[in-house]
C-alpha positions in Angstrom: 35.9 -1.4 -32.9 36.1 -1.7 -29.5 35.2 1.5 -28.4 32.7 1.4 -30.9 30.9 -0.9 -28.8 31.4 0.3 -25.5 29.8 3.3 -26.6 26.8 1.5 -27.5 26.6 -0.2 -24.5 26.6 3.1 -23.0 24.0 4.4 -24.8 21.3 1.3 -24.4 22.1 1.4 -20.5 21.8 4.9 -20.2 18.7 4.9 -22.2 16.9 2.0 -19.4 18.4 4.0 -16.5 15.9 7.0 -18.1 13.2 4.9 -18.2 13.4 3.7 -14.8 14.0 6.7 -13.2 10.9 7.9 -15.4 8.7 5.2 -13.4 10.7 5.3 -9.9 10.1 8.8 -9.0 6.4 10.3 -7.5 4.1 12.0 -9.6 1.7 14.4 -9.4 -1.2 15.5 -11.1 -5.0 15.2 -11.2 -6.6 11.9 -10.8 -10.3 11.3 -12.3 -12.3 7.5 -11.4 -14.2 5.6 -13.8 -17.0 3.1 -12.5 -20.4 1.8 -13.7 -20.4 3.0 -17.8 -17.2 0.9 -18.2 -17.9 -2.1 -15.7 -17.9 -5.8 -17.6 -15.9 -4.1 -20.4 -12.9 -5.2 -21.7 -9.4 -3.0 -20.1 -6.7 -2.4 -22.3 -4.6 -5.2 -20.8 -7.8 -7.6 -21.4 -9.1 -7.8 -18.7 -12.6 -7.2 -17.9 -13.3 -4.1 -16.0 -14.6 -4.3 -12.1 -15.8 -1.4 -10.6 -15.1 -3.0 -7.1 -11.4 -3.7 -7.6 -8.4 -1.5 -6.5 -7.5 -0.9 -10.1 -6.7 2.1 -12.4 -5.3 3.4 -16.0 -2.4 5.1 -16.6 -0.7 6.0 -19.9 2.2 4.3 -19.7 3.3 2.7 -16.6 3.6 -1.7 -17.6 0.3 -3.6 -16.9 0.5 -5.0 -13.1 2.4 -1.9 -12.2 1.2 -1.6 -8.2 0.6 2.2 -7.7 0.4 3.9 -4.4 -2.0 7.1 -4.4 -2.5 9.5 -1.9 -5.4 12.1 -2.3 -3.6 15.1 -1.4 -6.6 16.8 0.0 -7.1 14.4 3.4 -3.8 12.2 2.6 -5.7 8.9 2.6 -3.7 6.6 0.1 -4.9 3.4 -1.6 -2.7 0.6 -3.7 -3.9 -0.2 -7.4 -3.1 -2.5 -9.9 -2.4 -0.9 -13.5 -4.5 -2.7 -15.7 -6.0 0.2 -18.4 -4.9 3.3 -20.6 -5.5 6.6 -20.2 -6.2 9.2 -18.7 -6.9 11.3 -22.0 -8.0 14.6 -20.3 -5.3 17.0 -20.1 -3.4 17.6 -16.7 -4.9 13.9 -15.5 -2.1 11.6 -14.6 -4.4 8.4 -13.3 -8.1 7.2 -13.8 -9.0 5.0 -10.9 -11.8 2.4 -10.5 -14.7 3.3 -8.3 -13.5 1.2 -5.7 -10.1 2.7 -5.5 -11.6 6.6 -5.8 -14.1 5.4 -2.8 -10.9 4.6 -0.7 -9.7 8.5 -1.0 -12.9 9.8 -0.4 -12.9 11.2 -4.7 -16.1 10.2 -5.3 -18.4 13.4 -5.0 -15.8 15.9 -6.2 -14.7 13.2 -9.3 -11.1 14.4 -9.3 -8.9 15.5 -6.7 -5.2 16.5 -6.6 -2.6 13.1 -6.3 0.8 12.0 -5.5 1.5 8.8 -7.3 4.3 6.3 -5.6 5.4 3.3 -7.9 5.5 0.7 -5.7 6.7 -2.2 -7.9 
């Protein structure tokens, strides 16, 4: 009985150690920005969208996840706040608010190529 529950033990801390090391470690990918169509609209979290705040959607990192992301292009990095869903285009790994896409210099080319640093 005892091992029987050591074993479980093993299994529940070995599935959190996963999932943190899912979030810990960089990613890369495509990110795209979202801005005026979506401004004033509720985020998935509840919040009201702002174009002008250093926020962004990702699939599945927690709500108030802080994000560093570095345009690897020109290697200028800004700091967001999760508070959204998505991307939902394949190969996209964050959606960024205008204000944060403006910070790495995305807005003309409306993607660019990312590193993505979980901060906290």
């Amino acid at each position: 009985m005892r091992l029987y529950f050591l074993l479980a033990a093993l299994i529940v801390l070995s599935a959190c150690s996963s999932q943190r090391t899912q979030h810990s470690a960089d990613i890369s990918g495509q990110a795209s920005w979202y801005g005026a169509q979506h401004h004033g609209k509720k985020t998935a979290s509840g919040e009201r969208f702002n174009q002008n705040a250093l926020t962004a959607a990702h699939r599945t990192l927690p709500f108030g996840s802080k994000v560093k992301v570095t345009n690897t292009r020109n290697n200028k990095s800004v700091t967001v706040r999760i508070n959204d869903r998505g991307p939902y285009s394949k190969g996209r790994v964050i959606d960024l608010s205008r204000a944060a896409a403006n910070k790495i210099d995305m807005i003309n080319s409306g993607v660019a190529p990312v590193q993505l640093q979980v901060l906290r």
